[in-house]
C-alpha positions in Angstrom: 11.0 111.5 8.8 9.1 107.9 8.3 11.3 104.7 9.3 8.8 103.3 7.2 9.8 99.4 6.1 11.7 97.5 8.5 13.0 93.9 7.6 13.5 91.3 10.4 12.4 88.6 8.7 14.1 85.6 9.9 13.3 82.3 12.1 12.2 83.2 15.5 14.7 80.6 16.8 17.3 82.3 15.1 17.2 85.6 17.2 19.7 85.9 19.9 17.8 88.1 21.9 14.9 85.6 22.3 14.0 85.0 25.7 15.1 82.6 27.8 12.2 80.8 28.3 11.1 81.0 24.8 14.9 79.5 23.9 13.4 76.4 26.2 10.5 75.9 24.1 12.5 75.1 21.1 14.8 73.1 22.5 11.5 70.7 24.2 10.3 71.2 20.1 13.5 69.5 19.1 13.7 66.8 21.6 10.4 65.9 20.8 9.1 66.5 24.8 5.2 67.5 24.3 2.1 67.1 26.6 0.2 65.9 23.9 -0.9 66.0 20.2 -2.5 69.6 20.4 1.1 71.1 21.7 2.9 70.1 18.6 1.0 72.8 16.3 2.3 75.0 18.7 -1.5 76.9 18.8 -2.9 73.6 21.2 -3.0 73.6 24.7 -3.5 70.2 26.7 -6.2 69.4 29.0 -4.0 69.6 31.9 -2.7 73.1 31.1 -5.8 74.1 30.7 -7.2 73.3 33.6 -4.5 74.8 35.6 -5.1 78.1 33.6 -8.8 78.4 35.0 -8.4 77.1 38.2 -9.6 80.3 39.7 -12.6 80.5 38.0 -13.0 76.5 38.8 -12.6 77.1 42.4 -15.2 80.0 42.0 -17.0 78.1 40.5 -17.0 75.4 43.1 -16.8 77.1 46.2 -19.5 79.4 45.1 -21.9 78.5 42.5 -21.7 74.3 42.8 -21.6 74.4 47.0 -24.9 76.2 46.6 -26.9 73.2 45.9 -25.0 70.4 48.6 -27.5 69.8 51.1 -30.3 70.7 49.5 -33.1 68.5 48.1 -34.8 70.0 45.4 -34.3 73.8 43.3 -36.1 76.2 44.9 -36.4 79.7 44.1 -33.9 80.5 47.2 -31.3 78.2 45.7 -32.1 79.9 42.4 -32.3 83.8 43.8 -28.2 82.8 44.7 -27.2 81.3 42.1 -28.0 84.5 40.2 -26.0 86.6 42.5 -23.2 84.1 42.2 -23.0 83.8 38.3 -22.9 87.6 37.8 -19.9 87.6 40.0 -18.2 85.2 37.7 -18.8 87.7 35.2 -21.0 86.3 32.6 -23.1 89.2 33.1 -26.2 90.3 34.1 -28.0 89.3 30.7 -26.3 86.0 30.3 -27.1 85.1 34.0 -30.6 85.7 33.7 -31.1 83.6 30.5 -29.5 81.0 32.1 -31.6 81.2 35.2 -34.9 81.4 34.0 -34.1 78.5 31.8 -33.2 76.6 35.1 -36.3 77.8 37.0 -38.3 76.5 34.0 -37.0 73.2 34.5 -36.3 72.9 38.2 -38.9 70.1 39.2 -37.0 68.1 36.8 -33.4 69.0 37.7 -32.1 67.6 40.7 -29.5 70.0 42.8 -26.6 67.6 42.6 -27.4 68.0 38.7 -26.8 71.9 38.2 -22.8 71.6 37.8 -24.3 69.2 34.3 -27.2 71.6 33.3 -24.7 74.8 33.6 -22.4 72.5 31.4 -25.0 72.3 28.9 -25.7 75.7 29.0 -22.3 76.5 28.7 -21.6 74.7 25.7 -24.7 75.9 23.7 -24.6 79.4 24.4 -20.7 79.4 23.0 -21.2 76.9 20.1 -24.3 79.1 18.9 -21.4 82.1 18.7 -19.5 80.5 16.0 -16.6 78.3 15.5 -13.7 78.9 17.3 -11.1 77.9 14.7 -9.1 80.8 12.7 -9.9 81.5 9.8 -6.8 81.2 7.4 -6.4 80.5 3.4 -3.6 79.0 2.4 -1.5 80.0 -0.5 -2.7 83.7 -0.7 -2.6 87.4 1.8 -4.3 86.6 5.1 -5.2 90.0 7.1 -5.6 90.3 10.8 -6.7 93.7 11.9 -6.5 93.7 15.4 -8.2 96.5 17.8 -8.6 96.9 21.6 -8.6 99.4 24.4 -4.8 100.3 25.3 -3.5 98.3 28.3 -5.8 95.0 27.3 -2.6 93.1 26.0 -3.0 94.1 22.3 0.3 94.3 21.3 2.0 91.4 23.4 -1.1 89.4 20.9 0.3 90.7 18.1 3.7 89.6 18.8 2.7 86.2 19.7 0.3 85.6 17.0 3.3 87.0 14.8 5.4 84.3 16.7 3.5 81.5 16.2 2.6 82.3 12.5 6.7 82.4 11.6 6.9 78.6 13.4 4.6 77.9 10.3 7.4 79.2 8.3 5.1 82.0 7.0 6.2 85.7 6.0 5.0 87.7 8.1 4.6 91.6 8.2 3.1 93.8 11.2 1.8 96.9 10.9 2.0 99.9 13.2 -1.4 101.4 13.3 -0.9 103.1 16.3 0.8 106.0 15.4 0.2 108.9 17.9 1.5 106.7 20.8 4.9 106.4 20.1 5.3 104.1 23.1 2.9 101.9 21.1 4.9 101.7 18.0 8.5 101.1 19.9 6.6 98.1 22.1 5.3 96.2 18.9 8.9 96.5 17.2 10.5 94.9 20.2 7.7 92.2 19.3 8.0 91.9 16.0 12.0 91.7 16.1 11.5 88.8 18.6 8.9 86.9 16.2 11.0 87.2 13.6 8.2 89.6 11.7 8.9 92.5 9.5 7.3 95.9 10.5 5.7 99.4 8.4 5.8 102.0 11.1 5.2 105.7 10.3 5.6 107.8 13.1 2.8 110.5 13.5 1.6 109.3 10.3 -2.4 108.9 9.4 -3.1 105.3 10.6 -4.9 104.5 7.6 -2.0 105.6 4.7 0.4 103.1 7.6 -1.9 100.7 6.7 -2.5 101.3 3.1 1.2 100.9 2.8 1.7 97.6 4.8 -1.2 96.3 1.8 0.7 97.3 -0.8 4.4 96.2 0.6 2.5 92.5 1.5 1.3 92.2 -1.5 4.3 92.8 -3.7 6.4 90.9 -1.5 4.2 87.9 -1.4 3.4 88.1 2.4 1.2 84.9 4.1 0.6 87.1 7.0 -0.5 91.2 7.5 -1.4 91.7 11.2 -2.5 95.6 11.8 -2.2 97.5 15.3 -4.7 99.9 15.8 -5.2 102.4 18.2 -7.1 101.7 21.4 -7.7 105.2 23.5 -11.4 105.6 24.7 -11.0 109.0 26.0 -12.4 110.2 22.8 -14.4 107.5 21.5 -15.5 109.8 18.3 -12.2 109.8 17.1 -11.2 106.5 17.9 -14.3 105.5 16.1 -13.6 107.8 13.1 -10.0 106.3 12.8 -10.6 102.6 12.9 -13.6 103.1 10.4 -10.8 104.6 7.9 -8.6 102.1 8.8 -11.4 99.4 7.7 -12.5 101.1 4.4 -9.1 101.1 3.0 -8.6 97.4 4.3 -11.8 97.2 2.4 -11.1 99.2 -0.8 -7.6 97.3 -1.3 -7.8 94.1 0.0 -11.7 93.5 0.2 -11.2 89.4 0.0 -8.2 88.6 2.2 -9.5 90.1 5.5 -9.3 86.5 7.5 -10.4 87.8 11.2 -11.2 91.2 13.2 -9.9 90.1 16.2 -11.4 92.5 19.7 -8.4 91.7 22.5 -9.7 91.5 25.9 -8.5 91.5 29.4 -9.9 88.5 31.1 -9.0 90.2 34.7 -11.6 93.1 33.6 -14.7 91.4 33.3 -17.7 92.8 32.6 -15.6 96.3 31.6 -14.4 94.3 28.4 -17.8 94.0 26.9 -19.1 97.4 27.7 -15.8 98.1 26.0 -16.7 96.1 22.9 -19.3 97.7 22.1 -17.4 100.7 20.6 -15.1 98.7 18.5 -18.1 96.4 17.4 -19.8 99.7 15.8 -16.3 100.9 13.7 -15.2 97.7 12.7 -16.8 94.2 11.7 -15.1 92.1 14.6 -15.3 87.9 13.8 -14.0 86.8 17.3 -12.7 87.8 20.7 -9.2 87.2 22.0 -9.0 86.4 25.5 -5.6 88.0 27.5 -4.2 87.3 31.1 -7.1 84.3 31.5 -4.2 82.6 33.5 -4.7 85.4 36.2 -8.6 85.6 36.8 -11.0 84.4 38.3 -13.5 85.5 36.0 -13.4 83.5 33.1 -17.3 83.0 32.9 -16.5 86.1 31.0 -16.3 83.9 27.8 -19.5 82.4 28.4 -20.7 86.5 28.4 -18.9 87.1 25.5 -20.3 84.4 23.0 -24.2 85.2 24.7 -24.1 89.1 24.6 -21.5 90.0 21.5 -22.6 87.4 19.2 -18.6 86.5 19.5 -16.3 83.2 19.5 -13.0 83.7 21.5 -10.6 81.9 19.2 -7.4 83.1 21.0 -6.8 82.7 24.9 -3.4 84.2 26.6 -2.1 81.8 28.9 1.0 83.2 30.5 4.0 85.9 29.5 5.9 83.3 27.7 6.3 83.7 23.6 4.7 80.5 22.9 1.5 80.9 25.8 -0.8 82.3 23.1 -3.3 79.0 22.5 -6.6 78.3 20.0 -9.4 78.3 22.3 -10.7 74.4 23.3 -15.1 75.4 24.0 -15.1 71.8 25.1 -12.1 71.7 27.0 -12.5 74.9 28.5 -15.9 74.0 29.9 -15.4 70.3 31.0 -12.3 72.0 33.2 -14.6 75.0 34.7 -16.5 72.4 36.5 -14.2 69.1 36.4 
């Protein structure tokens, strides 16, 4: 009845079925052919990647926020009435946006116009610094856990599979567990990603999520795993029982492995905007989240979503998707990501 433990663990490269382009990544590893420093721990991205990554919410930023302020000598309240207008449409929300401009209305007989692109800058980077540290959180030598939840369709599992990915190029052991159990969809999806990654996998079909993940403890532990990374159910049509589920699924994390918990990672989809964080807040109230990851950032426009993020949830995005590829799932750069919204 349960195809409970299944073992794939082996080097990503080794997999036959790997695709292509992910085949090309290894063979640029081998032959030495990187960017820069950052690519070579295979979690960097370089400042020019980056920059092509947001270069829709750049030009947004350009065309609509920056052009404001050409032509116009001094901020008035006019100037600052649409820049308001404009900075809730780059989705960094309502709450975030007005913070920011009443702090520039405060200082406006000091800031020239041509100087807004470096006072949002400064914003910017204070509002996301203040939400933590954007580095994951990892112990060597011991269990790591990553419980991982989401709303379906946010690009939850292709995370997983990535983040399972790039752990095995660290030559760590790596296990996934299929939390999702009423979906069977779900738990066919993150075996195709976990077979590509080289991960092993607990799934349970129709099983109680927490027992799925009460197993995948007990197997990492025994077989001296570096890295658990649990799935978790994402429907919001019945936000009760969703709630009821993950809050099991974070007292047995709690109960059996109350030390080894290393991130409580919310996935969200860039290209929804302010829908993610209304959609946080559910997942905030069942589960201790630690950071945000970021999905499909390549295809917005709205990445002043991140700045809404840190302000409103309190929350660092540490993880940013960058593209379909195996290897597109990158560390999050504050500085870099800033100096390239308005660069």
């Amino acid at each position: 009845m349960f195809d409970i433990f299944r073992k794939k663990q082996e080097k990503p490269e080794d997999h036959k079925s790997e695709p292509a382009q992910t085949q090309e990544f290894h063979e640029n590893k081998d032959t030495g052919q990187f960017q820069d420093q950052q690519e070579k721990n295979f979690w960097g991205i370089s400042f020019s990647g980056l920059k092509q990554v947001v270069s829709n919410t750049n030009r947004f930023f350009s065309e609509n926020v920056l052009a404001l302020a050409e032509d116009k000598e001094q901020v008035d309240d006019d100037l600052l009435d649409e820049m308001e207008e404009k900075l809730i449409r780059a989705d960094l929300g309502v709450n975030t946006t007005t913070y920011i401009i009443e702090k520039l209305r405060a200082n406006k007989n000091s800031v020239k116009p041509s100087e807004i692109g470096e006072f949002l800058k400064g914003e910017f980077r204070e509002i996301i610094n203040d939400s933590g540290s954007t580095s994951i959180n990892q112990r060597p030598g011991q269990l790591n856990i990553f419980l991982i939840t989401g709303v379906n369709g946010s690009g939850k599992t292709t995370l997983i599979g990535k983040l399972a990915y790039k752990f095995r190029l660290e030559d760590k052991k790596v296990l996934v567990a299929a939390g999702d159990t009423f979906r069977a969809a779900a738990e066919d999806q993150l075996e195709i990603w976990a077979n590509r990654a080289g991960a092993d996998i607990v799934r349970q079909d129709n099983a109680d999520p927490a027992s799925v993940v009460y197993d995948s403890i007990q197997k990492a532990r025994e077989e001296n795993y570096d890295i658990l990374l649990i799935d978790t159910a994402g429907r919001l049509h019945n936000k009760f029982n969703l709630m009821q589920e993950l809050s099991k699924i974070k007292k047995v994390i709690d109960r059996e492995a109350p030390d080894v918990l290393a991130e409580s990672i919310l996935v969200i989809d860039a290209t929804t905007g302010q829908n993610g964080l209304k959609q946080a807040e559910v997942f905030r109230e069942a589960v201790n989240l630690t950071c945000v990851g970021l999905t499909k950032l390549d295809g917005s426009s709205k990445g002043g979503i991140v700045v809404g993020i840190a302000r409103e949830l309190g929350l660092p995005v540490k993880l940013i998707g960058v593209g379909e590829k195996m290897e597109d799932l990158k560390n999050f750069n504050a500085e870099d990501f800033i100096t390239a919204l308005f660069c």
